[in-house]
C-alpha positions in Angstrom: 77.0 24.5 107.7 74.0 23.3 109.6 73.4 19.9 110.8 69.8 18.4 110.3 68.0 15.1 110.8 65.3 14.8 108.4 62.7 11.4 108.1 62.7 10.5 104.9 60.6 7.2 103.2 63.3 4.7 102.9 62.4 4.6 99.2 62.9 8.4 98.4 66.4 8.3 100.7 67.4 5.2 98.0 66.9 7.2 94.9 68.6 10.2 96.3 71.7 8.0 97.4 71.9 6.4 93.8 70.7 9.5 91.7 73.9 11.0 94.3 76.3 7.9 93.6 75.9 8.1 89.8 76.6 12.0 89.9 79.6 11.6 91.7 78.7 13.9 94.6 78.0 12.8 98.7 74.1 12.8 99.8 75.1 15.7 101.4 76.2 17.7 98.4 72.8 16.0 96.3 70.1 16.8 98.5 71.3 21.0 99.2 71.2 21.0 95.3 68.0 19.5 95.1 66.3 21.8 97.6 68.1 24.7 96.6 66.4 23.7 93.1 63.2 23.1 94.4 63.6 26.6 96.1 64.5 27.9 93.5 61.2 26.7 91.6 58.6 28.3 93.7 59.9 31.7 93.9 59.6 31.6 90.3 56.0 30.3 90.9 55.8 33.2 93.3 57.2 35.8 91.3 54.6 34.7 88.6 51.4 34.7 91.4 52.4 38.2 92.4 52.8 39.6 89.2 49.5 38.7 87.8 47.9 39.9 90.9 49.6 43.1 90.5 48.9 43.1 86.9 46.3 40.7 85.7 46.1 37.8 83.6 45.6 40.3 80.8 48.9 41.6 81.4 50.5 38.3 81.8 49.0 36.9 78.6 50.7 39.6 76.4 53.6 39.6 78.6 54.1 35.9 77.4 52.9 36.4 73.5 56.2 38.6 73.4 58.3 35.3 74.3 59.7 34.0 71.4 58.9 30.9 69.5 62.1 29.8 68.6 64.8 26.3 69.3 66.8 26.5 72.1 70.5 26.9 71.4 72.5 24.1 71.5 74.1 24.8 75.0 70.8 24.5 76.5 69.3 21.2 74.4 68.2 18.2 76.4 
């Protein structure tokens, strides 16, 4: 593990010790899985970008008509 000091607004630094408290988890624990999360988001973004570069918005337009238009299963409902 790595040591860091970070500034934070006292207001976000609240919310992420409550959101934290209510989990059950330290601020330690919250904040890797909330950048690892937030990470994880924009390599998908990424991933996306480089593809329809590489391929066009043509490409990625079918690509996505062949996703399909169905309810989750229940494991994944909000």
């Amino acid at each position: 593990m790595t040591t860091i000091t970070a500034n934070l607004p006292e207001s976000l630094l609240r919310r992420a010790k409550s959101v934290a408290e209510k989990e059950g988890m330290t601020l330690d624990q919250f904040l890797a899985i909330a950048l690892s999360g937030q990470l994880s988001s924009w390599d998908a973004i990424r991933s996306v970008e480089d593809h329809m570069k590489r391929k066009g918005w043509e490409r990625m337009r079918e690509l996505l008509t062949k996703a399909p238009d169905v309810e989750p299963d229940e494991f994944d409902r909000l």
